[in-house]
C-alpha positions in Angstrom: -1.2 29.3 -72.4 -1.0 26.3 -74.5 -0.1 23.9 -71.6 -3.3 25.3 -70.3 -5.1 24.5 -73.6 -3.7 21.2 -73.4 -4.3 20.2 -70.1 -7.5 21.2 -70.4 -8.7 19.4 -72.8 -6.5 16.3 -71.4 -9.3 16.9 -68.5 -12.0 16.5 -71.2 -10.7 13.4 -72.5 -8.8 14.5 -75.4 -5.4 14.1 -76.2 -3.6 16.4 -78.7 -0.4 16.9 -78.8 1.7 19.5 -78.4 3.0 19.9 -82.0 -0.4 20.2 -83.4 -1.8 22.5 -80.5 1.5 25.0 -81.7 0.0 24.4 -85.4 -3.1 25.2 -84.7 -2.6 28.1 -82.8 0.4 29.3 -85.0 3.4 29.6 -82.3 6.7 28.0 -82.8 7.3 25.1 -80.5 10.5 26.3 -78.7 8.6 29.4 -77.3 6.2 26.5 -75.5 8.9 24.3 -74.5 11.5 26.8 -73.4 12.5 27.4 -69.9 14.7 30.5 -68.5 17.2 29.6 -66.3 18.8 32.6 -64.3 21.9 31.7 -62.3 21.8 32.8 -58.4 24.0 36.0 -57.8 27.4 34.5 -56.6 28.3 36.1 -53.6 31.9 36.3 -52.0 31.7 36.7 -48.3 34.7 39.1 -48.0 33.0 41.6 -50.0 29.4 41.1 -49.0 29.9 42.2 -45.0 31.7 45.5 -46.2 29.5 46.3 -48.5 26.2 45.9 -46.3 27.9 48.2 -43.3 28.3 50.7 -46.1 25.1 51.0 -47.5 23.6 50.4 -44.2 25.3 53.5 -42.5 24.8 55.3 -45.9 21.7 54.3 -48.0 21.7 56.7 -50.4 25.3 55.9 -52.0 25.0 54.0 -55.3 26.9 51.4 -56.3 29.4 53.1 -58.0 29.8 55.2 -55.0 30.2 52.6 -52.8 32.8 51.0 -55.2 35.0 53.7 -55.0 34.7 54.1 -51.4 35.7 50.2 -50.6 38.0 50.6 -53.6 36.5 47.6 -55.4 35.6 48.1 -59.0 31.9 48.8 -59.7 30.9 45.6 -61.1 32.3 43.7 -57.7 29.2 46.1 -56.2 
């Protein structure tokens, strides 16, 4: 919301910067500059194609059912 606020008025022709936009508007600067970073799920192929062929043949097992099927431990799942 504030990058909005700010480029906004960058289109207007006035320049403010961030740290007094964040004043103003009373919100911390590091919930404005932060950025959530999620890694990507790491996959290991000798799991993934058992796995799949499970659920696929049975798609109402859970996880934890289809850990103790393969005999993997749940989290692996």
């Amino acid at each position: 919301m504030i990058r909005s606020v700010q480029q906004g008025l960058l289109d207007d022709g006035i320049v403010v910067p961030m740290t007094k936009l964040c004043a103003w508007f009373g919100v911390p600067r590091r919930t404005v500059y932060y950025m959530p970073t999620k890694a990507a799920p790491k996959l290991d192929d000798r799991f993934v194609a058992p796995i799949k062929a499970l659920i696929e043949e049975e798609p109402s097992f859970g996880y934890r059912t289809v850990a103790w099927l393969l005999g993997f431990n749940k989290n692996t799942v």
